[in-house]
C-alpha positions in Angstrom: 90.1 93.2 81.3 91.6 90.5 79.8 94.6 89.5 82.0 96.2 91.2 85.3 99.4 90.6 86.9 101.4 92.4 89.6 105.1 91.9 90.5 107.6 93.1 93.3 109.8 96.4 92.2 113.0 95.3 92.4 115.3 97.7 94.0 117.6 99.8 91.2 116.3 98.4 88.4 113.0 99.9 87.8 113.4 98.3 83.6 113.4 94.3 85.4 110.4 94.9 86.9 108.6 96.1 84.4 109.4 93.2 81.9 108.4 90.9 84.1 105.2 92.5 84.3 104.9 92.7 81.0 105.6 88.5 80.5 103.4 87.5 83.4 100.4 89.6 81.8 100.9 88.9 78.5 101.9 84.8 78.9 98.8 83.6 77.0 98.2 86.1 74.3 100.2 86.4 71.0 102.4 89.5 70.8 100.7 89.9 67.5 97.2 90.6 69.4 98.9 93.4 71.3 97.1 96.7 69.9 99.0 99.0 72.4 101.6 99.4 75.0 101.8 101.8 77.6 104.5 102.6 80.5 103.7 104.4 83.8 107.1 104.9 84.6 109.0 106.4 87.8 112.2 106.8 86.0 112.2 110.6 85.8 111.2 111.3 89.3 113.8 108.9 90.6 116.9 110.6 88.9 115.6 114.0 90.3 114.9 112.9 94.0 118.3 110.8 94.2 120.0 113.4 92.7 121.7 111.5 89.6 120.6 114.2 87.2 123.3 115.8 84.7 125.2 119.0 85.2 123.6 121.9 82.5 124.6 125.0 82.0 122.3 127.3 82.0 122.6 130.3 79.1 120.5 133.3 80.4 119.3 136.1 78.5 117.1 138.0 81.1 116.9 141.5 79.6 115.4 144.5 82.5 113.6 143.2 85.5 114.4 140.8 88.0 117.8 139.9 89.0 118.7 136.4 88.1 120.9 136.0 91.0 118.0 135.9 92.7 116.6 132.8 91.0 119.4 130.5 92.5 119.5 128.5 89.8 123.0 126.2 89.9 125.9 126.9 87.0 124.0 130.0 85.4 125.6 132.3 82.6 123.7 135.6 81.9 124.3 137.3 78.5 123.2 140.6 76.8 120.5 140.9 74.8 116.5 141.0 75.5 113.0 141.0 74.2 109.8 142.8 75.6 106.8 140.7 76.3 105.3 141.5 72.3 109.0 139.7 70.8 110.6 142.7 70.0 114.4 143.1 70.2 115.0 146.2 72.8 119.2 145.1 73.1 120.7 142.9 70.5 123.0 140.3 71.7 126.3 140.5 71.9 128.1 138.1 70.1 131.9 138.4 71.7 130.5 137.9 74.8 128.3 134.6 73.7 131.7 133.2 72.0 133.6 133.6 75.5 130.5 132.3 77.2 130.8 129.2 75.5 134.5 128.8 76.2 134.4 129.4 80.0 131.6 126.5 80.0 133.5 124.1 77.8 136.6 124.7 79.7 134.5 124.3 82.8 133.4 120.8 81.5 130.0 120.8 80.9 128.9 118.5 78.6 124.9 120.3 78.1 123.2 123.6 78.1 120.2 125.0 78.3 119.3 128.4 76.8 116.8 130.7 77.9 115.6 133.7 76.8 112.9 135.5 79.0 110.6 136.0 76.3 112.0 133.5 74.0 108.7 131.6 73.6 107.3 135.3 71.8 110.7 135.7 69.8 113.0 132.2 69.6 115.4 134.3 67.3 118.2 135.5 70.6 118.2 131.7 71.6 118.3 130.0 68.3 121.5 132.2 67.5 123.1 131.3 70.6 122.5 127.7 69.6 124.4 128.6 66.4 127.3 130.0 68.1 127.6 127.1 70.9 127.1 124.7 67.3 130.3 126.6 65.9 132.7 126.7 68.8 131.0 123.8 70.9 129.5 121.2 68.6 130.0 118.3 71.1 127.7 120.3 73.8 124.5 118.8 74.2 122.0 121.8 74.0 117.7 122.7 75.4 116.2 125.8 74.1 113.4 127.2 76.8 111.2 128.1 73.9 110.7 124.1 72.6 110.3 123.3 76.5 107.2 125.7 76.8 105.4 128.1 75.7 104.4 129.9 78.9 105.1 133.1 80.8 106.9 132.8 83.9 110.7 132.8 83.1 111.8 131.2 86.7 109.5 128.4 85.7 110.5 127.8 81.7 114.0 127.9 83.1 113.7 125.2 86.1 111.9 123.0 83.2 114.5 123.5 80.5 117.4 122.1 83.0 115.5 119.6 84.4 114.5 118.6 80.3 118.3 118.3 79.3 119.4 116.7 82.8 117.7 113.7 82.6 117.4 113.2 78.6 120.3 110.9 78.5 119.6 108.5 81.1 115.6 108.9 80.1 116.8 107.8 76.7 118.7 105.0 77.5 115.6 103.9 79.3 113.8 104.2 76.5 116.1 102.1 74.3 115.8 99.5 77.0 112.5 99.3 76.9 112.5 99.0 73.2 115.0 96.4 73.1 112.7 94.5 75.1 109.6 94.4 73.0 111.9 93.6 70.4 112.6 90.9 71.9 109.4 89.8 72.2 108.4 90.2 68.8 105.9 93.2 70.2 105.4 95.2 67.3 102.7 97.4 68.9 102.9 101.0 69.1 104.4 102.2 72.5 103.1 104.6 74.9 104.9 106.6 78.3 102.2 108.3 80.5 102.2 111.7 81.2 101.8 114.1 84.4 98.6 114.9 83.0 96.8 111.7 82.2 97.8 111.5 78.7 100.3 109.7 76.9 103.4 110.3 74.1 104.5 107.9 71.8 107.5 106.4 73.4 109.9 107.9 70.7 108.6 111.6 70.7 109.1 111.5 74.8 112.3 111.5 74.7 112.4 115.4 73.7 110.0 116.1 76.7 111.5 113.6 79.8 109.9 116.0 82.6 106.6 115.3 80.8 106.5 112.0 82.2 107.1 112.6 86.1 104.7 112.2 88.3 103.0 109.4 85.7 102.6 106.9 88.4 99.6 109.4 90.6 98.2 110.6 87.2 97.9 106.8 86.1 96.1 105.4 89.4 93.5 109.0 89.2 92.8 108.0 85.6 92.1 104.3 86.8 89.9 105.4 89.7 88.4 107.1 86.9 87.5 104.7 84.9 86.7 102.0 87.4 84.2 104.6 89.4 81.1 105.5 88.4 81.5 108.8 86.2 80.3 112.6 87.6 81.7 111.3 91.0 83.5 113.6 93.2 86.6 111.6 95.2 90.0 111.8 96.7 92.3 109.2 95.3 94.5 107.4 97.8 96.8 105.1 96.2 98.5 102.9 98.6 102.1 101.7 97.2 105.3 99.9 98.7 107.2 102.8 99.6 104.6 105.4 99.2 101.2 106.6 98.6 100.3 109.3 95.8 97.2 111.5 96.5 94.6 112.9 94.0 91.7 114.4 93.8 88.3 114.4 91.2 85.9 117.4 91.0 82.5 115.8 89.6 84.9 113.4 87.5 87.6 115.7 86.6 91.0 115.2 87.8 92.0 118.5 89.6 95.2 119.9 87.3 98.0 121.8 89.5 97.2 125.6 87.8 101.5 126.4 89.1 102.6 122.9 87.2 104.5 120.4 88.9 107.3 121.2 91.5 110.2 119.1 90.4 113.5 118.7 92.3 112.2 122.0 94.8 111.8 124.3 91.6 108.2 125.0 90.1 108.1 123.6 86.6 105.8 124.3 83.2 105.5 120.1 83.4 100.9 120.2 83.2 100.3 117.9 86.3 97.6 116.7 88.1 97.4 118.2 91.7 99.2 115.4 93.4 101.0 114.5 96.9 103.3 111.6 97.5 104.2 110.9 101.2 106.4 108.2 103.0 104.2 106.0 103.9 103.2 102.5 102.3 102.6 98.8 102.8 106.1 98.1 102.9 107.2 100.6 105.4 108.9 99.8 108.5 107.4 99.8 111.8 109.3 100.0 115.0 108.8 100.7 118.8 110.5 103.9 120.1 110.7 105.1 123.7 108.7 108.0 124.0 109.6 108.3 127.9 110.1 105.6 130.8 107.4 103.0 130.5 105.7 104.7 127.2 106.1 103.5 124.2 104.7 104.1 120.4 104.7 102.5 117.2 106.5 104.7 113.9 106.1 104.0 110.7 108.5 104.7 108.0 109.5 106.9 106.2 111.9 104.1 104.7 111.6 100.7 103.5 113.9 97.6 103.9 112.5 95.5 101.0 109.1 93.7 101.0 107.0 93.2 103.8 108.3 89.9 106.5 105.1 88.1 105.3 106.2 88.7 101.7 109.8 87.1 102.3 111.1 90.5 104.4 113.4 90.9 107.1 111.4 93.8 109.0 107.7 94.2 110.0 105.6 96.6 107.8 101.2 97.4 107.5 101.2 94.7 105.3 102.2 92.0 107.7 99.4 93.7 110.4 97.0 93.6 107.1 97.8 90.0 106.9 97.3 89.1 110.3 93.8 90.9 110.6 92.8 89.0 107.6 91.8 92.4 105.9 94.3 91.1 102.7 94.7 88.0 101.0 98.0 88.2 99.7 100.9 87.1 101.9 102.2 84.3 104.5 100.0 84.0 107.4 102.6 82.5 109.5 105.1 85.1 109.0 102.8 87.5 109.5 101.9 86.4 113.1 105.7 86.2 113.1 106.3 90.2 112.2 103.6 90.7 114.7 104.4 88.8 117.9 107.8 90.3 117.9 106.6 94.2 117.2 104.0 93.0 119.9 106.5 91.6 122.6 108.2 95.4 122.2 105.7 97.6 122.4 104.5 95.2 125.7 100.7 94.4 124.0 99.0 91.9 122.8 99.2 91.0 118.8 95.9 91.5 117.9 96.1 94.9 119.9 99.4 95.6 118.2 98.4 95.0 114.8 95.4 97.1 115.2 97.5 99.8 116.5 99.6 100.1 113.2 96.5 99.9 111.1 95.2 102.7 112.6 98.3 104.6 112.9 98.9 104.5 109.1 95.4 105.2 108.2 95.5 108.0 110.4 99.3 109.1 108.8 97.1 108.9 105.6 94.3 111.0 106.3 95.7 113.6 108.0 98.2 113.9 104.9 94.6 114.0 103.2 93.2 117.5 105.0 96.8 118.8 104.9 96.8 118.6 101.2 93.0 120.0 100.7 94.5 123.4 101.7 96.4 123.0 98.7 93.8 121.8 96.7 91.3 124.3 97.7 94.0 127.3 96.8 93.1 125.7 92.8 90.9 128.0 90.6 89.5 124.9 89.7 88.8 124.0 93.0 86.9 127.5 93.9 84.8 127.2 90.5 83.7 123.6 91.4 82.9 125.1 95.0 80.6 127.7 93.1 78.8 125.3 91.4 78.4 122.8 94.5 76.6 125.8 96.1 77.6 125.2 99.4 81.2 124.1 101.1 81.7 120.6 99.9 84.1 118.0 100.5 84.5 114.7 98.2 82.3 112.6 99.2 84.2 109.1 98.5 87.4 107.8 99.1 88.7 105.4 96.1 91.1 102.8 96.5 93.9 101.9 94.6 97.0 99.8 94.7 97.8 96.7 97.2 97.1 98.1 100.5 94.2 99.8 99.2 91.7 96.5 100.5 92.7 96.2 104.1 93.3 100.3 104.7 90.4 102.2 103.2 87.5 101.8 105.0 89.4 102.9 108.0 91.1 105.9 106.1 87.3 106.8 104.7 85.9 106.4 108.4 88.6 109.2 110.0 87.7 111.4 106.9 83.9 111.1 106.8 83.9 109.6 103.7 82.1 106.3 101.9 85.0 103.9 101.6 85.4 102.6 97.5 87.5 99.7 96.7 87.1 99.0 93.2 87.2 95.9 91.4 90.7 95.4 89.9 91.9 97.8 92.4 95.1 96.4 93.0 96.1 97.0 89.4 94.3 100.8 88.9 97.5 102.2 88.4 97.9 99.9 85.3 94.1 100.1 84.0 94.8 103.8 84.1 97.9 104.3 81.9 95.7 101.3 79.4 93.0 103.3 78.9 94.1 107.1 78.8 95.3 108.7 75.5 97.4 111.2 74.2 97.6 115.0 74.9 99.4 117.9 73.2 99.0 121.4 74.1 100.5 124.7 72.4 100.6 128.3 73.0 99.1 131.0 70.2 99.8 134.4 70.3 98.5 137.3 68.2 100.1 140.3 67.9 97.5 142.4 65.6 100.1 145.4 65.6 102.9 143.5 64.1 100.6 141.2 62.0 101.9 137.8 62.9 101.3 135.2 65.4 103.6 132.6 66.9 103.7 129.1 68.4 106.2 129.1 71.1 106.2 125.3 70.6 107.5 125.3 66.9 109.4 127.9 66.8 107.2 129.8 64.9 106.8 133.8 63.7 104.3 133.6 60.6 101.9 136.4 59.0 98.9 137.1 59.6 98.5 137.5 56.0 98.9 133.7 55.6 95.1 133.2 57.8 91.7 133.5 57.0 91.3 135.9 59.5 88.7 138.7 58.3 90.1 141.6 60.0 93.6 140.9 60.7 93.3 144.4 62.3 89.9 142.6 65.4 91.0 138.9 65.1 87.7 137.2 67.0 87.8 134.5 69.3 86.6 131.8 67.1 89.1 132.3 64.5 91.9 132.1 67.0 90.7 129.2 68.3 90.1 127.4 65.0 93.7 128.5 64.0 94.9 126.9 66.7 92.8 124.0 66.6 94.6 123.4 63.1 97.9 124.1 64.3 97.5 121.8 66.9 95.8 118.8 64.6 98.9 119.6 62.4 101.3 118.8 65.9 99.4 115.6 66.3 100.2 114.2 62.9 103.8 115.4 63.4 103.4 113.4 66.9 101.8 110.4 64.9 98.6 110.5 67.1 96.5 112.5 64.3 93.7 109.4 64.6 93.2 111.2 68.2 93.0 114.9 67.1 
């Protein structure tokens, strides 16, 4: 680690604070030098939780089964027309009723759609015509087909991730563009990097076709950095102690666990491939105040919301990090404004300030952990999580705690103590979420299916229907496992070169 720096997140403009980041770690070394750069960005899961997403429309083509009014998706538009889970056409679309489709959504004044086929990702032909016919009569809509979103079974799920894709692509893009203008700038020439829910990264350009990839990077960067500043083979829960927040993780014998159900975006379950993570309102900027429980009792709250930085930091309120401060368990902050923060929460609550600041130590450390053994009912629901157990023997828990982020110093050993755990702070700590998008690399995934019957195969991702005639499959009529999986080894070292990251593949 060459150089670190760490800045306040300014409030609405997530790009700022990130540039300044960027100068204050890179001040001494020429932009030249600079091999790599690599965002872990919140911009995605921002839009979604404030709601300032974009309207889509959402084309569906469920065939038998399910009825989609029980989805409750928002603005949905069920056509005719259906395939069975092989790709076969069992009702053809019907085109009249597509054409006044696409009128009542114009009119209606959407500007995006997303199509969705149930088993478009086995057949993409029913959704790549109804891109044709929005192309003739609409071309100004903006348009998401569920097969290039994912490849996976679950219709529900490819739909929720198709809107979500095409509702926060424009404002993800202009992000982008920002981010490249700033480099630019710079004279950074150095290829540039988004983190993914999954640890891995996309070239910055390429992301822009999958936005949802890229939620949840902050947790995935900070378990990838408590990765590679632990010890490998270990088995921990990572707690990452943020401003506003603190993201929860969790490694099986140096593994990150992976949510099997994908990430749950905006309330709906997604195909996004996330780590099993939990975010709750609680962090080292969080506002602490007294409330009356009853007549002569009182009891300190903290959070869920945060007025700005901590009063030791230049705030108005008192937050953990101004107790931190004051208990000398960090080194960051005013001392004097700490005592401050604490003598007035102190003269409130009607104890002394040593007492007091202890108190809200403990009570966050406490909100902490118990969000800890909530979520490890979760995480032991995991197939990845029973399997591990298997192997373990015997009913395990992790047997560290790991660190990461600014609160991480002053709150861990206490969090590890109420959890039974060994307490791990590691070096560089403070910047694990950054050391974790630095060191992780790309990731592509696709979806193979053989169909020996029909003699052809498809990759949901691409679009593809292809022969089976065109393989060096020996029996097209027994394809083994080992040829499928060197097909789609080759398929998928063919994506990375079309992704740019072949040297990775």
């Amino acid at each position: 680690v060459c150089s670190t720096a760490k800045v306040s997140t300014e409030p609405g403009n997530l790009l700022n604070s990130l540039v300044e980041a960027l100068d204050a770690v890179s001040r001494d070394i020429p932009p030249e030098q600079l091999e790599r750069v690599v965002f872990s960005t919140t911009v995605i899961t921002n839009l979604i939780a404030e709601g300032k997403t974009d309207r889509v429309a959402l084309v569906l083509i469920p065939g038998p089964g399910v009825n989609p009014a029980s989805y409750t998706f928002p603005d949905s538009f069920c056509i005719k027309g259906a395939m069975d889970y092989r790709g076969r056409e069992i009702d053809p679309l019907d085109e009249v009723e597509i054409r006044r489709t696409v009128g009542l959504i114009r009119e209606s004044g959407f500007s995006r759609a997303a199509i969705i086929s149930k088993f478009g990702q086995r057949n993409s032909s029913h959704e790549l015509r109804v891109e044709e016919i929005f192309r003739e009569n609409y071309p100004g809509c903006k348009l998401e087909l569920g097969h290039k979103v994912s490849g996976k079974l679950n219709f529900p799920r490819r739909i929720a991730t198709a809107m979500l894709a095409s509702a926060t692509r424009e404002r993800y893009q202009e992000f982008v563009e920002k981010i490249k203008k700033a480099l630019d700038e710079r004279n950074i020439r150095a290829p540039v990097y988004i983190l993914k829910a999954d640890g891995g990264t996309l070239p910055v350009e390429k992301s822009i076709a999958f936005p949802v990839e890229t939620i949840f990077s902050g947790p995935a960067a900070s378990t990838v950095g408590a990765l590679a500043l632990t010890p490998e083979g270990q088995t921990s829960v990572v707690v990452d102690i943020g401003g506003t927040t603190t993201d929860l993780a969790l490694i099986l014998s140096g593994k990150p666990l992976l949510a099997s159900k994908g990430a749950k975006l905006g309330g709906f379950l997604t195909h996004v491939r996330a780590f099993a993570v939990r975010s709750i309102a609680v962090g080292g900027d969080s506002v602490i105040r007294v409330k009356d429980l009853s007549p002569g009792t009182k009891q300190i709250t903290v959070g869920p919301d945060r007025a700005g930085p901590a009063y030791c930091m230049g705030g108005k309120e008192t937050t953990p990090t101004d107790a931190l401060k004051f208990l000398g368990l960090i080194e960051v902050g005013n001392p004097e404004r700490a005592s401050e923060a604490i003598k007035v929460t102190a003269s409130e609550l009607g104890k002394s300030e040593t007492e007091t600041a202890s108190l809200i130590v403990d009570r966050v450390a406490q909100m902490i952990a118990d969000a800890v053994n909530e979520m490890f009912f979760e995480w032991e629901q995991e197939p990845a999580y029973r399997v591990w157990e298997v192997l373990q023997e015997k009913k395990a828990r992790p047997e560290n705690v790991v660190g990461i982020g600014g609160g991480a110093k002053g709150l861990i050993a206490e969090i590890a103590k109420k959890l039974n755990a060994n307490p791990v702070v590691p070096e560089y700590a403070e910047v694990g979420n950054a050391i974790g998008a630095a060191v992780a690399r790309p990731t592509l995934t696709l979806n193979l299916h053989i169909d020996t019957e029909q003699k052809m195969y498809s990759v949901a991702e691409e679009g593809e229907i292809v022969s089976l005639n065109t393989t060096k499959f020996g029996n097209l009529n027994k394809v083994r496992l080992d040829e499928a999986e060197t097909l789609a080894a080759e398929l998928l070292r063919k994506r990375a070169e079309d992704f740019g990251v072949s040297k990775y593949a």
